[in-house]
N, C-alpha and C positions, 0 to 999 in steps of 0.2 A: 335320494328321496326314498322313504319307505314302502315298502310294497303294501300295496290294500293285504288287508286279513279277513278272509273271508272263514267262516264256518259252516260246514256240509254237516245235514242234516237229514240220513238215509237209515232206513232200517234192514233196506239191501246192501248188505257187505260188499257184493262184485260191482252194483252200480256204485256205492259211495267213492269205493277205490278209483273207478274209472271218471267220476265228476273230479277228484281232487287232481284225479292227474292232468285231465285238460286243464283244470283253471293255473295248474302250477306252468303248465306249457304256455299258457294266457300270459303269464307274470308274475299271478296273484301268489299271496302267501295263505295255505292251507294246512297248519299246522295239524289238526286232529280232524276227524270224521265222529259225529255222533251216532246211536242209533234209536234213539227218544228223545218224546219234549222235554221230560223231566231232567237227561243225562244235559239237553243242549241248555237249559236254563242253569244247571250246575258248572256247564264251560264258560257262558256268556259274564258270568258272576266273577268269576276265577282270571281269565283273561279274554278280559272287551273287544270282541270284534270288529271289522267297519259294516259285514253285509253280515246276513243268517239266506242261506240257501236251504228252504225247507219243506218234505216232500209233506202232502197234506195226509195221505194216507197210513199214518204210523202207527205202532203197534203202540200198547202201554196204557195206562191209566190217562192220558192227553193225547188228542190228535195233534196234526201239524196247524191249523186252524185258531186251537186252542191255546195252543203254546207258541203262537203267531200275535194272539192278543193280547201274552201275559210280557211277552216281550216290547210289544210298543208301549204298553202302559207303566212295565216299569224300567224300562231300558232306554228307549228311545232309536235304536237301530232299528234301517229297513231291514226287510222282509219279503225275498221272493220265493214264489211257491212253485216247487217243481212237481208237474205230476204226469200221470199216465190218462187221467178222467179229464174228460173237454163238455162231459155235461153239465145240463144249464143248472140241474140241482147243487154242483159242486161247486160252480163258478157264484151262483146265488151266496152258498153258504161265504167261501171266500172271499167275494170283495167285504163283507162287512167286517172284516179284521184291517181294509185298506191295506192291501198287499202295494210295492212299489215295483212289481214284475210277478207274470207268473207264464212258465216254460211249459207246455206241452212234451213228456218224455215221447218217441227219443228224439232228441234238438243234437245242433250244430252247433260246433264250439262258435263258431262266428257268431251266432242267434243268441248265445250266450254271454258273449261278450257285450254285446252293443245291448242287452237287457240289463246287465250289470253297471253300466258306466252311464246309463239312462236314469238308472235308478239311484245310484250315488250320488249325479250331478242335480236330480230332483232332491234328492234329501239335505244336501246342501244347500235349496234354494228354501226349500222350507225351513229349515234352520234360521236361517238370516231372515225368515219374514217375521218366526217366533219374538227373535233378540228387538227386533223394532220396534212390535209389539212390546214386548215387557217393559224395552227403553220409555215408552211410549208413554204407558202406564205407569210406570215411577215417576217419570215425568210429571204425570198430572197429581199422583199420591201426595209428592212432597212439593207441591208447586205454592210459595210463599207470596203470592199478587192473588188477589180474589177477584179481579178484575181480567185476570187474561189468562191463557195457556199457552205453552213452548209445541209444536207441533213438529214431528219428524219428517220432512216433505223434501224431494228435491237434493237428499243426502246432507240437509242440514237443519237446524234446530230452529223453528219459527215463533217468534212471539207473537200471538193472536188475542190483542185487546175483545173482550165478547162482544160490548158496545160494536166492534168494525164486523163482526161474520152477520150476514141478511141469510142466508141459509145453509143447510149440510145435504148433501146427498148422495145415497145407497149406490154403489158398482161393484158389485160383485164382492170379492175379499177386500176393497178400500172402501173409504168416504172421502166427498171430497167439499171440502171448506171452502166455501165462495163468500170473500168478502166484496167490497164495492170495486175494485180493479185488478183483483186477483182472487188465485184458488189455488187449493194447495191439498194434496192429494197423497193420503197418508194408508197403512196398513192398520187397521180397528172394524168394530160394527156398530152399525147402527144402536143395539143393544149397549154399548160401551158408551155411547156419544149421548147418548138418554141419561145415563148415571155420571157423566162426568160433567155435561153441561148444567149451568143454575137454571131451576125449574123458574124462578120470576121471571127470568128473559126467553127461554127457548120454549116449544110446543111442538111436536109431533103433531103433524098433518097429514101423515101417509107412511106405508111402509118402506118407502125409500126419504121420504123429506123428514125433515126436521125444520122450523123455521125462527128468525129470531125476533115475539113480538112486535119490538116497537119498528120494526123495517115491515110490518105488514101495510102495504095502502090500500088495498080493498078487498073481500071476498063478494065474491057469487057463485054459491055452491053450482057446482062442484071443482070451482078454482076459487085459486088465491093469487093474489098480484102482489110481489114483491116492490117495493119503490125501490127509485134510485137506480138498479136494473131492469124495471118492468118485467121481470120475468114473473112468466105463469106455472105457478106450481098447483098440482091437483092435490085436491084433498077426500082422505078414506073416509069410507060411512064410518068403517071404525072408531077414527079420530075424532066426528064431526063434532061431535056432542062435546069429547076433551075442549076440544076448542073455546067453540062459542062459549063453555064455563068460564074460560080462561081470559074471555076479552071484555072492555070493560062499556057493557052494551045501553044503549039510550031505548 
């Protein structure tokens, strides 16, 4: 098996030498040491690494910060940030690059290790939520039935007639599709589930619900009763108004 490739990103010559030498002690493969964003975004181009270990305080026209965002955006490698600052100013600036680790100098190679194999094993997992995601999404793009969708749930491909879903609802990074004796619980948002469902069956009632008209059996504000399951869904002030437009009132 290949050794991880990591690339060190110091603009201290004696510490750089000294990080590459633990990590090689570690396993890793540390081929060069840079001393700028600019030199590391010229390595990452040239030969792709799996991590960028990168101090945030660098000299040059781009900080470590800076050249932390240019690389997620068009790279896709993490990004841990080694530094000697633990203030709240710096950590402020820092998480909004979404770093996948960041080392207070001076650390322990252990401390190092297990921040690196944290970090690789989290990028891993985001990768694979991406791909579900896209799968997901093509899915629905070139879906040839105007009556249902394939849904990725359960580690396999689900056909979900629209007629059988009574509602969708908001957890976190999923949604989860409750039809009349099942639910299936897939990687999307709310936002996505808005634009892929047919606006004549479905309505936003809430910023976690979604519901599907003709399954509504009663409202009173500030609920909505689902048939078939009785379930009590709440509805937003936001939505109320969408609503009641939307139903076909006496």
């Amino acid at each position: 098996m290949a050794k991880l490739k990591i690339l060190v990103v110091e603009d201290e010559s004696i510490v750089a030498k000294d990080i590459q030498g633990s990590l090689k002690k570690l396993g890793y493969n540390v081929p060069v040491t840079v001393n700028s964003g600019e030199k590391a975004l010229e390595e990452i181009e040239s030969d792709r690494p799996d991590l960028v270990l990168m101090d945030i305080m660098l000299k040059g026209h781009i900080n470590g910060i800076e050249t932390a965002n240019i690389i997620k955006e068009r790279f896709g490698i993490p990004v841990i940030f080694l530094t000697a600052y633990a203030d709240d100013s710096t950590l402020g600036k820092a998480k909004i690059s979404e770093p996948y680790g960041y080392i207070i100098k001076p650390f322990k190679e252990k401390e190092l290790q297990t921040t690196i194999e944290i970090a690789l094993y989290k990028h891993g997992k985001d990768l694979n939520v991406k791909k579900e995601r896209d799968l997901f999404h093509s899915i629905v793009e070139n879906r040839d039935s105007s009556d249902s969708i394939f849904v990725r749930a359960d580690y396999r491909l689900n056909k979900i007639n629209y007629d059988d879903i009574f509602y969708v609802e908001a957890l976190k990074d999923y949604v989860v599709i409750n039809t009349y004796d099942n639910s299936y619980t897939t990687h999307t948002t709310m936002k996505e589930m808005v634009r892929i469902l047919p606006m004549k069956y479905f309505v936003r009632i809430h910023r976690s619900f979604i519901v599907n008209i003709n399954k509504i059996f009663s409202i009173k504000y500030p609920d909505l009763v689902v048939e078939g399951k009785m379930k009590v869904l709440p509805i937003g002030g936001l939505y109320r108004k969408e609503l009641y437009n939307r139903l076909n009132l006496l």
